[in-house]
C-alpha positions as CSV (number, residue, x, y, z in Angstrom):
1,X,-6.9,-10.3,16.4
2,X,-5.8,-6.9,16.4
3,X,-3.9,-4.2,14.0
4,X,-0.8,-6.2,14.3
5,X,-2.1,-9.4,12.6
6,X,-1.1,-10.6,9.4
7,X,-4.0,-12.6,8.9
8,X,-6.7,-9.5,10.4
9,X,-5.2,-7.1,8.3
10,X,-5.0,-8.4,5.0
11,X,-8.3,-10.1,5.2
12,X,-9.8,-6.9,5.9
13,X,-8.6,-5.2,3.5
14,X,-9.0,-8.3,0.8
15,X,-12.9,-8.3,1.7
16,X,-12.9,-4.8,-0.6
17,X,-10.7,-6.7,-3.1
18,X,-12.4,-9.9,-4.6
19,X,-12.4,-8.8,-8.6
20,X,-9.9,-9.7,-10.6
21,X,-10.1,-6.8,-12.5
22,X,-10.1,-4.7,-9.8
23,X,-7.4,-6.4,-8.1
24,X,-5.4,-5.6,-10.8
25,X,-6.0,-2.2,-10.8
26,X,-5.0,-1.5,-7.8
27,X,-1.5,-4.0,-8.5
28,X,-0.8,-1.2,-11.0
29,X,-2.0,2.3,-8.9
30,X,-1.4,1.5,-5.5
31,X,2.6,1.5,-6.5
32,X,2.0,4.1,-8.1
33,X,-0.1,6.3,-5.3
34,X,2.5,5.2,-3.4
35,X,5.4,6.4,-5.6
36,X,3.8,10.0,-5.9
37,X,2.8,10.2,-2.4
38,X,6.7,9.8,-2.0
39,X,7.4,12.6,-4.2
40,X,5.0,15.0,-3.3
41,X,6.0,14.8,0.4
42,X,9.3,15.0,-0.8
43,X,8.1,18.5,-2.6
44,X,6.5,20.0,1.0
45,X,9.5,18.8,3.3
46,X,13.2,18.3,1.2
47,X,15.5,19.1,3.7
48,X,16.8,16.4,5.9
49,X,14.9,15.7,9.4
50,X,16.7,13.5,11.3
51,X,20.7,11.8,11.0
52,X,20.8,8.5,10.4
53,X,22.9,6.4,12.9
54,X,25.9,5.3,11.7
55,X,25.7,2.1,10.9
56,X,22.9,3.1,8.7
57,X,25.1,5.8,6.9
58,X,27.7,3.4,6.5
59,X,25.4,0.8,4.6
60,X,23.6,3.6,2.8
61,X,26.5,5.1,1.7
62,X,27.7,1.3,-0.1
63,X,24.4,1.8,-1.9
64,X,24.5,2.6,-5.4
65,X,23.1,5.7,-6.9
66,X,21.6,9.1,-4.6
67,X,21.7,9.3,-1.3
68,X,18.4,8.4,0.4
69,X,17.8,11.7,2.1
70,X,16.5,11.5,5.6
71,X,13.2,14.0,5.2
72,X,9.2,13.5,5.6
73,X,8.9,11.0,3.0
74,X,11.7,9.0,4.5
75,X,10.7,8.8,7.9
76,X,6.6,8.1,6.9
77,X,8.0,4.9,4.7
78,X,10.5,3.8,7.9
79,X,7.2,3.8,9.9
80,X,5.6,1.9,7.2
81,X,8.3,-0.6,7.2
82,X,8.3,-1.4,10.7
83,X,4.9,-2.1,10.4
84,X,5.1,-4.6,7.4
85,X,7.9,-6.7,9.1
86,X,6.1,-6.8,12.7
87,X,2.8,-8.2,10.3
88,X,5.1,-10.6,8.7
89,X,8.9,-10.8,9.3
90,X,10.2,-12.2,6.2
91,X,7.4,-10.1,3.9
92,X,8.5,-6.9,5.7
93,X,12.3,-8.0,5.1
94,X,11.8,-8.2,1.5
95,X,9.8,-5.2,0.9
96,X,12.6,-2.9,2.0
97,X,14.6,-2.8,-1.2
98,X,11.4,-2.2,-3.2
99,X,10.4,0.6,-0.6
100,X,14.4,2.0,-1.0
101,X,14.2,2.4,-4.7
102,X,11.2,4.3,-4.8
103,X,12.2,6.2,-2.1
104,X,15.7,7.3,-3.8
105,X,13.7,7.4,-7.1
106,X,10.8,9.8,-5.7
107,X,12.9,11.9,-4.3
108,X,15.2,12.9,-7.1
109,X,12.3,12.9,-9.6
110,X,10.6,15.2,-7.1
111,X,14.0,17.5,-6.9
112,X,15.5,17.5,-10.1
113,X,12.7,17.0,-12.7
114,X,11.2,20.2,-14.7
115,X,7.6,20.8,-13.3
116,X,7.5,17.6,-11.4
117,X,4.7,19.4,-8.7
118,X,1.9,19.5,-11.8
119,X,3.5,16.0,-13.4
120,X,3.1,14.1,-10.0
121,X,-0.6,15.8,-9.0
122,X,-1.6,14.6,-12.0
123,X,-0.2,10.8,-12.2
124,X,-1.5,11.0,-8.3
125,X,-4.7,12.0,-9.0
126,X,-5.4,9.6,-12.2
127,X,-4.4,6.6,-10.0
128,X,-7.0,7.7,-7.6
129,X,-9.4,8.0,-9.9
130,X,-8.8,4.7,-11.7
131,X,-9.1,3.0,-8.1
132,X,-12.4,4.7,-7.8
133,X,-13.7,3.2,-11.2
134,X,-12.3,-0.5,-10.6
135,X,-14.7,-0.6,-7.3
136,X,-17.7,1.1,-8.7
137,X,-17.4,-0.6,-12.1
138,X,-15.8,-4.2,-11.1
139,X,-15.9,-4.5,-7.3
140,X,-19.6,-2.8,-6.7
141,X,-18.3,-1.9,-3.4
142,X,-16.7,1.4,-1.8
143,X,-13.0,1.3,-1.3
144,X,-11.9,0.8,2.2
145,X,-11.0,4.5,2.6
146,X,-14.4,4.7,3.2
147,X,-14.2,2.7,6.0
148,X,-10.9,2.3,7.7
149,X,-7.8,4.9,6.7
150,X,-5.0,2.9,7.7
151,X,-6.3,0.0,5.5
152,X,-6.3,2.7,2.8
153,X,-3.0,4.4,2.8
154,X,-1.0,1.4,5.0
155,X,-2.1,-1.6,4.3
156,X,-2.6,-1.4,0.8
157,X,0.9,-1.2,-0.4
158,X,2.0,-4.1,1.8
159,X,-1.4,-6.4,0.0
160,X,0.2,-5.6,-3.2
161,X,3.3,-6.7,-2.3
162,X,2.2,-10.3,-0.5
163,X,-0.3,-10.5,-3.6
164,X,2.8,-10.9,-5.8
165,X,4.5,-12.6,-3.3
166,X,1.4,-15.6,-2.8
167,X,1.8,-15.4,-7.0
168,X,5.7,-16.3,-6.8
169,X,4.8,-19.4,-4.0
170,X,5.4,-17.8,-0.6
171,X,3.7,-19.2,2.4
172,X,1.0,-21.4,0.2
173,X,-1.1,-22.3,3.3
174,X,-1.2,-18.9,4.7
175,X,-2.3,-17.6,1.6
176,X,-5.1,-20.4,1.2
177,X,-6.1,-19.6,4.8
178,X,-6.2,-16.0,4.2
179,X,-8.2,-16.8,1.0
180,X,-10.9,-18.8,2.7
181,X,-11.3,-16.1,5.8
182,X,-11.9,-13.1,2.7
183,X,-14.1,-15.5,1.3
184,X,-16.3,-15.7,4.2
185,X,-16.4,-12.1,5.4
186,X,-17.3,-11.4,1.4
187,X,-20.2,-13.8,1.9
188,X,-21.4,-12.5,5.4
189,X,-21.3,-8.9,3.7
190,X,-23.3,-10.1,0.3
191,X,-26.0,-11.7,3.3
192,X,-26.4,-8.8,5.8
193,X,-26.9,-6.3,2.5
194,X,-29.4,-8.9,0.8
195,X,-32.0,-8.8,3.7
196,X,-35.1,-7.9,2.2
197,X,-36.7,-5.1,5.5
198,X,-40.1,-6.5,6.6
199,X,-42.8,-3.7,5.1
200,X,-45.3,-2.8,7.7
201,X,-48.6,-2.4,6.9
């Protein structure tokens, strides 16, 4: 198993994840982390850093609403992307328009709204902070940014999204699989932190 495994990736990052209140926390703030991420690299790099080939700027250009602009933010969520559909093809497909909209809609908010810097530190930073309180409230366990940084700022985004996904039906036995193997690492944590250390005398 390795970084590019469906079944690796979201188990580890489901092992931090097993309250349901938590879990729904993070349904709510990782979008929106995510989302003001968007913006607020928009802020620090606006201007266009690469063209997009041509049959791209012909299908964007079909696209309703503003133009996707080819900066930071865009190229970050294009690496992101790849990464989702090499972890699961048909997953990664259909995250795309969901990572296009808040794309076009971060960038625009970032560009055109009055004092969108100080609106979208703030959102940012209460999202953050609510993520914090759902594990040391609910979950009793540090977030995975503790532990592994690509779980935190990669993976999460693309749990959400095969979260609502397993909710809607898709891929029932993967799901129940990847269930079972978060259930077990959950248990072989709970274990290895219950050992009582033999006192010496």
């Amino acid at each position: 198993m390795g970084v590019f495994d469906i079944r690796s990736e979201f188990a580890s990052y489901g092992e931090y994840h097993a309250n349901r209140i938590n879990v729904a926390i993070h349904m709510v703030f990782v979008p929106t982390i995510l989302w003001t991420s968007m913006g607020l690299t928009t802020l620090l790099s606006p201007a266009p850093l690469f063209a997009y080939p041509e049959w791209a700027a012909t299908l964007l250009s079909q696209l309703p609403g503003p133009a996707l602009i080819a900066n930071a933010s865009t190229a970050i969520m294009l690496a992101f992307a790849a990464f989702y559909i090499v972890l699961d093809q048909i997953a990664g497909l259909l995250a795309l328009p969901v990572i296009y909209t808040f794309l076009v809609t971060s960038q625009q908010y970032a560009l055109t709204a009055s004092n969108s810097l100080h609106v979208l530190l703030f959102i940012f930073a209460f999202a953050w902070i609510a993520q914090f309180i759902g594990h040391g409230v609910f979950e009793k366990r540090a977030p995975a940014l503790l532990d592994n940084l690509l779980q935190a700022f990669v993976m999460a985004p693309f749990f959400v999204f095969l979260e609502l996904l397993f909710a809607l039906g898709y891929r029932p036995g993967l799901h129940r699989e990847l269930r079972n193997e978060i259930g077990s690492r959950i248990l072989a944590f709970r274990r290895s932190h219950n050992k009582n250390p033999v006192k010496s005398n």
